[in-house]
N, C-alpha and C positions, 0 to 999 in steps of 0.2 A: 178314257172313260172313268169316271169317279162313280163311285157306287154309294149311294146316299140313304137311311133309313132314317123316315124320319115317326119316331114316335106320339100315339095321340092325335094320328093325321087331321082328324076329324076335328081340330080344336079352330078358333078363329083366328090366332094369326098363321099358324100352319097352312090355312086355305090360301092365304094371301104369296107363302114362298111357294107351294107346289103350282100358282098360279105363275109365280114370274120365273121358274124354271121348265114348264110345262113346255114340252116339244125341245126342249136341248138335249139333243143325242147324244151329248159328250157327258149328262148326267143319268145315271139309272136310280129312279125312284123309288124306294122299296115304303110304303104306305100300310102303318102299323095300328092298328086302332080297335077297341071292344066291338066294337057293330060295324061291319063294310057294308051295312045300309047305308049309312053316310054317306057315303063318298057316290052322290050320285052320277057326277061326271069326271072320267079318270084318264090322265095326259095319255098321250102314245110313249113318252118316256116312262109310264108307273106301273107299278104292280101293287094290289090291293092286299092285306093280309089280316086276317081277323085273331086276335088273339089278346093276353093277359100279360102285362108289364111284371107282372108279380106270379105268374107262371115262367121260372126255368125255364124249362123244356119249350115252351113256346117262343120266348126269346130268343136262348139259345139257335134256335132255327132256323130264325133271320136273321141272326145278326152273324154267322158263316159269311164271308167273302166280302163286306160291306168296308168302305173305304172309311166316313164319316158318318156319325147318331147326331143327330139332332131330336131333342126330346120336349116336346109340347106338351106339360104334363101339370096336375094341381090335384089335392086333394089333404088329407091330412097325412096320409101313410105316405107322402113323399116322397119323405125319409125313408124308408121303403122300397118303394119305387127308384130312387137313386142309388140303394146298394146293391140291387139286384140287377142294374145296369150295368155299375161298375164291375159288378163278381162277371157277369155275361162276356162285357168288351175286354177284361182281363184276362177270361178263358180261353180266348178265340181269337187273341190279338188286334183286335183292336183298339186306335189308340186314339182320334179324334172324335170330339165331344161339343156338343154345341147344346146347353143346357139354359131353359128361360127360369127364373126364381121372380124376386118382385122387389120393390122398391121396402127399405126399411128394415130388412134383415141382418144389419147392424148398428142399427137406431142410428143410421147415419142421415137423417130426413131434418133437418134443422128448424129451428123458430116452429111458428104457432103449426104448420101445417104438421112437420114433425109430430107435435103433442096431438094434433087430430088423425093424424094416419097411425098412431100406438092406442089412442081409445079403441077407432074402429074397427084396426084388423091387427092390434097387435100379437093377439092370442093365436089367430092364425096363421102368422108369420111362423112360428114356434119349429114346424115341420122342416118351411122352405129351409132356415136357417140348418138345421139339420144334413138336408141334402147338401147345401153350401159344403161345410163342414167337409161331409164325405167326399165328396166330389174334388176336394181339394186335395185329401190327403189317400186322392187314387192312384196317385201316379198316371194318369190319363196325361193328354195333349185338348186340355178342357178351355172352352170360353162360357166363361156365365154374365147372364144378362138378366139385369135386374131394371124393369120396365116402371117409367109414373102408370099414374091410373089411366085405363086405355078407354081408348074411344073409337068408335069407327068413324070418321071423319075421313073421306078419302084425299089424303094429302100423305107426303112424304115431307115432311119439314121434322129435325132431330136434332140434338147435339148428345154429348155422352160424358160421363164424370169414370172416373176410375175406382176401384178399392178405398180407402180412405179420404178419397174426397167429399165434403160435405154435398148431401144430392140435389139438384135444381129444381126446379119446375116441379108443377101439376099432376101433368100431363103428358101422354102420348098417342098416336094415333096405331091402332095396329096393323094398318100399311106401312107403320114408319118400322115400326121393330121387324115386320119382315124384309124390309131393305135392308138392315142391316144384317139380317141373318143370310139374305139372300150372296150378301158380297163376301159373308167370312165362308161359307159352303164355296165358291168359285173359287176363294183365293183361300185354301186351309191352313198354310204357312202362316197367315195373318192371327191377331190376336191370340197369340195361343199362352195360355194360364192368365188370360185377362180378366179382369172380373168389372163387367162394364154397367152403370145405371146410364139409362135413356128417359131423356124427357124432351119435348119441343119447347125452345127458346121463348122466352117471355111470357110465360106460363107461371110466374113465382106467386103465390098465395096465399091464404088461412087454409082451403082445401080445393080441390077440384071444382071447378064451375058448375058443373052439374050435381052436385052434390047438395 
């Protein structure tokens, strides 16, 4: 039995993993989110729990006895939100980490799309880069995933760049990043201090198609 908390449950590729884990006994769900309005329909493997990222004491309370964090999370105080994770799964031993950031948090985004993905969100990158940072230098057993611009397109089609690779594509789908979140949660030995961008093949452009 793997004991799984995934933070932010409520977010939209978070629906798409607790969807393709939903009913495996062999995972316990623990589903962390500001409003358990949200979550209107909940697996027989999950538990729903209402609370603040940025509340200790709320953290701290579910993250007791949990195997692997996975953390669905965006805002500016990220940075934030990612030391308060780290100080939580440090306290209480925990050591697997599955953390999404975003494409561009080391202006590694090349040619013209590059220059249009730092006009339009370079300033908000500013945080994510932050958490990177921290996250890195947790000492955790951390994978980070840094996603193209998402779409809900229901398809799985992906490939993935590493740390210092220059980053591909557009695009992604967010059934595609929950596949992949969904295989490193089964197999946690997998990617561990990887630091992965995802985009779907043949997606190379000036910016995102719908843009």
């Amino acid at each position: 039995m793997t004991n799984l908390l995934i933070l932010g449950a409520g977010g939209q590729i978070a629906r798409h993993v607790i969807a393709a884990l939903a009913g495996d006994n062999r995972i316990a769900m623990t589903l962390f989110l500001r409003d358990a309005r949200r979550m209107s329909k909940t697996p027989s493997n999950a538990n729903v729990i209402q609370g603040n990222v940025l509340d200790r004491a709320d953290l701290d309370a579910v993250m007791a006895g949990q195997d692997s964090v996975y953390a669905n999370l965006t805002g500016e105080d990220l940075d934030d939100q990612a030391l308060n994770i780290a100080a939580s799964m440090q306290a209480v031993g925990v050591k697997r980490l599955i953390f999404v950031l975003s494409l561009g948090i080391y202006d590694e985004v090349p040619g013209k799309f590059g220059e249009w993905n730092r006009r339009t969100i370079g300033e908000d990158l500013k945080p994510f880069r932050r958490a990177a940072d921290i996250i890195e230098a947790s000492g955790l057993d951390y994978t980070m995933i840094r996603p193209a611009w998402l779409t809900d397109t229901d398809e799985i089609d992906y490939e993935t760049t590493v740390k210092g690779e220059p980053f591909k594509g557009t695009v992604v789908s967010r059934k595609s990043v929950g596949d992949l979140i969904e295989r490193i949660v089964r197999s946690p030995d997998t990617q561990v201090h990887a630091n992965i961008g995802v985009n779907k093949p043949g997606t190379d452009g000036d910016k995102p198609y719908f843009m």
